[in-house]
N, C-alpha and C positions, 0 to 999 in steps of 0.2 A: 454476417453480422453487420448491421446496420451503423451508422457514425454517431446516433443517438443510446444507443444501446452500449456500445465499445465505453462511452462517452460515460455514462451513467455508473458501469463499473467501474472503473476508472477513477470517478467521483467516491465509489463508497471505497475501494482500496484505500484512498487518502486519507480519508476519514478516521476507518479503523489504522492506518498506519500513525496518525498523530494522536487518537486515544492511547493507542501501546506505546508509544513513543513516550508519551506525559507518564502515565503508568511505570512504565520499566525505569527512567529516570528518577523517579521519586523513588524508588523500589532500591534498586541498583546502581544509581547511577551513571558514570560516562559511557560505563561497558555496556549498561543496560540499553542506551540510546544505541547507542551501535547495531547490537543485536536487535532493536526492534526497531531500527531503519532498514534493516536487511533484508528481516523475515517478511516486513511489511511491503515494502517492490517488490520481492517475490513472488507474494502472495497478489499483488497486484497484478503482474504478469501475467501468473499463471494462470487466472481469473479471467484472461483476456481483454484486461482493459488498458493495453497499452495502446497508446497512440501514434503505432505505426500503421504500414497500410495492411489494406486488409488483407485476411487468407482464405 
């Protein structure tokens, strides 16, 4: 996988991880932040958009 492409996921994991964030806060509050900063690097990782080196 390419450093643009890594790069690009990466970018939407963020994305969707500060919509859920704003979301689950209004929703839930502190705990909801919590829980959808968690889910969202997760979801970012497992995505493959983290910015270590490549595999």
């Amino acid at each position: 996988m390419d450093e643009k492409a890594r790069f690009r996921r990466f970018a939407y994991g963020m994305v969707a991880t500060i919509v859920l964030t704003v979301i689950a806060g209004i929703f839930f509050g502190s705990i909801g932040v919590t829980l959808a900063l968690t889910v969202g690097l997760g979801a970012t990782l497992l995505a493959g958009g983290g910015l270590g080196g490549k595999s």
